[in-house]
Every structure is written in structure tokens, then in C-alpha cells.
TIDOKOL-373003 format. One line per 2 residues: number of its first residue (from 1); their letters; for each residue x, y, z of C-alpha. Coordinates in steps of 0.1 Angstrom, whole numbers. Example, Ala and Ser with C-alpha at 12.3 -4.5 7.8 and 13.67 -1.06 7.14 Angstrom:
// residues 2
1 = as = 123 -45 78; 137 -11 71
This chain:
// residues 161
1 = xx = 709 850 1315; 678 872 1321
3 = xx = 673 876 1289; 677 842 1275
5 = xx = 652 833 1299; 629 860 1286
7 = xx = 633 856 1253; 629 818 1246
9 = xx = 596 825 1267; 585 848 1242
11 = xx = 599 824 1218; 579 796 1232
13 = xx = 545 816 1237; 545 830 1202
15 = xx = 550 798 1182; 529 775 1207
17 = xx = 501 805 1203; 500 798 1164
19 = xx = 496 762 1167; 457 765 1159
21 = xx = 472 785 1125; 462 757 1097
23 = xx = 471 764 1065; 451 764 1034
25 = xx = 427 787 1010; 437 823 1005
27 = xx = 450 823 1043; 485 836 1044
29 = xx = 507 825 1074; 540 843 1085
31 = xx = 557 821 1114; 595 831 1127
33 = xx = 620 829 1154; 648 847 1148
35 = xx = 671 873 1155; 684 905 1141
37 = xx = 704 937 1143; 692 973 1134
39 = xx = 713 994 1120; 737 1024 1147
41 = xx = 712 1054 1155; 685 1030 1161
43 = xx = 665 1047 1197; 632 1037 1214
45 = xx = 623 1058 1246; 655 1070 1249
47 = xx = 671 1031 1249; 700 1027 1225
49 = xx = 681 993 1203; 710 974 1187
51 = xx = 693 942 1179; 662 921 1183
53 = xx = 649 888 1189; 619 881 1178
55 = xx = 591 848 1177; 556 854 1163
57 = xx = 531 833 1144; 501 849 1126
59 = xx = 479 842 1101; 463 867 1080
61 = xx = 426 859 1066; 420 873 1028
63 = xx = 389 894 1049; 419 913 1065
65 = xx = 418 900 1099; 446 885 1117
67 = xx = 448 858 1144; 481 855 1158
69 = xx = 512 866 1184; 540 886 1184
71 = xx = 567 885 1209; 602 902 1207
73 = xx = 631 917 1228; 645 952 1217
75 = xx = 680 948 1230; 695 982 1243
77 = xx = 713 1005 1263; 699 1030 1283
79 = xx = 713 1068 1285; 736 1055 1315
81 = xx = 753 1031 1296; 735 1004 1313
83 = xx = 716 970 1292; 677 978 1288
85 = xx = 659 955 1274; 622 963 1258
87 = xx = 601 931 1259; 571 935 1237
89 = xx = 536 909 1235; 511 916 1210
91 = xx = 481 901 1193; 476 902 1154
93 = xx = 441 912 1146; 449 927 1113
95 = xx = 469 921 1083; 474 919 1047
97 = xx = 498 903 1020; 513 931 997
99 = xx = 537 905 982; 545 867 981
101 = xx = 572 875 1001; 559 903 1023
103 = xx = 530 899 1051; 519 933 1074
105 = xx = 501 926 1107; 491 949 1135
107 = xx = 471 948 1167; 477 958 1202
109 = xx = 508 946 1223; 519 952 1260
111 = xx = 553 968 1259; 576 968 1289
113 = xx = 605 987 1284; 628 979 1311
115 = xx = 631 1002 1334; 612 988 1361
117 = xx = 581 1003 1357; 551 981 1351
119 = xx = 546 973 1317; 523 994 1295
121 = xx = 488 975 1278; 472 983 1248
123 = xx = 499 999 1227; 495 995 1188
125 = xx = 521 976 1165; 524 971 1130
127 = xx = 551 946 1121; 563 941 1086
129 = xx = 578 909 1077; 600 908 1043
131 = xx = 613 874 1040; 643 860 1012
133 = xx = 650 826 1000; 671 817 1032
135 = xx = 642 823 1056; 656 855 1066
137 = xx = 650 890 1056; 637 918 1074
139 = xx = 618 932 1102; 598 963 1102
141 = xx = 580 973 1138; 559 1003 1143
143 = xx = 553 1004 1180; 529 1033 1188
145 = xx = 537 1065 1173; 571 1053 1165
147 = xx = 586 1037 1137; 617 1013 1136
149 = xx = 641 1011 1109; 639 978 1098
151 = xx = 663 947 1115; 682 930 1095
153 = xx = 677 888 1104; 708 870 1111
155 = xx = 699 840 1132; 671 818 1131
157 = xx = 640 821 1106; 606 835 1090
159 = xx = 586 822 1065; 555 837 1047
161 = x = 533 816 1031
């Protein structure tokens, strides 16, 4: 129940912080909620990540800036067997288009990984969103020094315009 809380916050908070993104001239925006799963192996800080769900709206200036948000939930397991769920919230300051269907942001996010420790500011993300013809498609995340395997979207949708 936590986490449903948590998560349509995040939802919520991402989507309603791109409502200023207005498209139009060589301005690229990626919007999504959604959920996915990443494949066994996948580890963060020790936490076992099986899936993620995910909201963010961004929109990526042909100068290479960013204005955006990122939210997500890692969903995992931690060493004891018990759920740990890593909440990350970021701001897109950069970004880029490398294909009609791909769009690449970063900036700095706070990332709290469940343990009950505060959470920690001013971590860097890069997020690579590959999207297909059903609004799903793929999730990259580079959170710090550590890259993700990419999640796999099986619920909900991104779009990259």
C-alpha cells in the first residue's frame, strides 16, 4: 500500500511538473508513466531491483538543455529477503535526441534507497528512453556511477516526440 501511495505521487509530481512543456519547433518532448521489469541479476546498493515504475516529463531544447522531472520506484529486495524500495526524484537539465524514437536526459536527482536513512541530494542520472509503436519500449537509468540494464515497459506508456 506504501508503495502505491509513493508511486502515484511520483506519478503525479512528474507529469503535473511537465505541464509548462509546450510543444513545437525543434523541441523534443518525452512524457511517460509506466511500469517495467529488469531482467534477474539486476542489483543497486546491494537491493535485488526486479522492476520499476516510473513517471517523468521532459523536454529537451535543440541547444541541449533539458527542462523537466523524473520520478521512479526501483522495486527490490534487500540482502534479508525483505521489500526495499529505491525512490528516486530528479531534474532534467540536459538532453539530446539520437533517434526519432530515442530521447537521453540527465541532471541531478535525490535518491532514497529505502533503508531508512535520509535520502541522498544531488546524485547524477542519465535516463534513456527507447520508445516502440505501442508507447512502450525501454528504460535505460544511470544513477551515479552505476548503470542499469535496461527495463523492459509492460504497463502504462512513453512517448517521444
Amino acid at each position: 500500500m506504501k508503495r502505491r501511495a509513493v508511486v502515484a505521487t511520483l506519478l503525479l509530481s512528474a507529469i503535473l511538473g511537465a505541464s509548462h512543456v509546450v510543444a513545437g519547433g525543434d523541441e523534443t518532448p518525452a512524457t511517460g508513466a509506466a511500469g517495467g521489469l529488469y531482467p534477474p541479476g539486476t542489483v543497486l546498493d546491494g537491493v535485488s531491483i526486479s522492476g520499476l515504475q516510473t513517471g517523468f516529463g521532459v523536454e529537451i531544447h535543440p541547444d541541449g538543455s533539458a527542462l523537466g522531472q523524473f520520478a521512479a520506484v526501483l522495486i527490490g529486495v534487500s540482502p534479508l529477503g525483505l521489500e526495499q524500495d529505491i525512490t528516486i526524484e530528479g531534474e532534467g537539465t540536459q538532453g539530446s535526441r539520437s533517434a526519432a524514437n530515442i530521447a537521453i536526459y540527465s541532471g541531478t536527482a535525490s535518491v532514497d534507497v529505502g533503508d531508512g536513512l535520509p535520502a541522498t541530494p544531488g546524485v547524477p542520472f542519465t535516463v534513456t528512453v527507447t520508445t516502440d509503436a505501442d508507447g512502450r519500449g525501454t528504460i535505460g537509468l544511470m544513477l551515479g556511477l552505476t548503470t542499469l540494464p535496461s527495463a523492459l515497459m509492460n504497463a502504462g506508456s512513453m512517448t517521444v516526440e
